[in-house]
N, C-alpha and C positions, 0 to 999 in steps of 0.2 A: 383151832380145835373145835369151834363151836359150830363153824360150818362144814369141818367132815359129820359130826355129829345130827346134824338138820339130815345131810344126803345120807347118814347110813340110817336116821327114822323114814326119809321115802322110801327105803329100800325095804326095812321092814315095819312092811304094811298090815301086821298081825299083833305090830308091838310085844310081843316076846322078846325083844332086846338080842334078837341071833336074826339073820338072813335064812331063810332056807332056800334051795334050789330055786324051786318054783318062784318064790318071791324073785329071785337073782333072776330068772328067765324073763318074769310080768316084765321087771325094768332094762333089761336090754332088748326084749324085744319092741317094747316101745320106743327106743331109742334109734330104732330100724335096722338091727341087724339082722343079717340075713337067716343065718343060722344058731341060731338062740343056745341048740345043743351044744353045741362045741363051745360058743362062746363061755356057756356056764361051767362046762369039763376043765375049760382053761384057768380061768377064774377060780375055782374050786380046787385047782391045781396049786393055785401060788397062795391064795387066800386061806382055803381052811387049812392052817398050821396044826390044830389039835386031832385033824383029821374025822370029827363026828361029825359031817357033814351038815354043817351050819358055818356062817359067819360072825362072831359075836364081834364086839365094838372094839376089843382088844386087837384081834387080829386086822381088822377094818383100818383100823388107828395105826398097826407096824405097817400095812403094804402104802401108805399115806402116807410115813415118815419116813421110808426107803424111797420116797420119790427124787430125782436126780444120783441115788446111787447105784444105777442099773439094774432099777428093779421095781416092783409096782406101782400101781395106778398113777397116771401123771396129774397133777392137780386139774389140769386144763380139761382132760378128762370127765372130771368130775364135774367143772363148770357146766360144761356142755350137756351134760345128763341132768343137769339141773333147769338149766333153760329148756331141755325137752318139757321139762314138769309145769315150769314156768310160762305159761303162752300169752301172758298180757307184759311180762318183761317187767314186772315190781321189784323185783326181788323176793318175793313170798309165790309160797305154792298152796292153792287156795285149798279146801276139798272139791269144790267145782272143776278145780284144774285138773287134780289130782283123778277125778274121775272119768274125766274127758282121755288124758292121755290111756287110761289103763280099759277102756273100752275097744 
């Protein structure tokens, strides 16, 4: 749990403790998806449960423990989004790094 919680504070980058679009966009589109829009529609599809178009930590945390039951994000997923952030390979995402990727 401590490391979904690490990837949903990269995500959000305002520390409001909720993802919003925009924040969801900054990190897929750095991750190099092509189409950022759609990716977030989707995502925002399965993820925002309460529907206020935010993702808080709760919902973040259910599409995270649905993994292997045909249904949200796959851990490996998240690995990988993590080493986008990660560019020296520590295991920590620096603010250096953090600002590198989101430029």
């Amino acid at each position: 749990m401590a490391e979904i919680k690490k990837v949903f504070d990269k995500f959000d980058t305002n520390k409001d403790r909720k993802i919003s679009r925009e924040e969801y966009k900054l990190a897929v589109k750095a991750m190099g998806a092509a189409n950022t829009e759609k990716e977030v529609a989707r995502a925002f599809q399965v993820m925002d449960a309460g529907g206020d178009g935010f993702i808080d930590f709760k919902e973040f945390m259910k599409v995270n423990n649905d993994t292997g039951r045909g249904g949200g994000v796959k851990t490996s997923d998240i690995h990988n989004a993590f080493c986008v952030f990660d560019l020296d390979g520590n295991g920590k995402i620096s603010t250096e790094e953090l600002w590198e990727v989101m430029k």
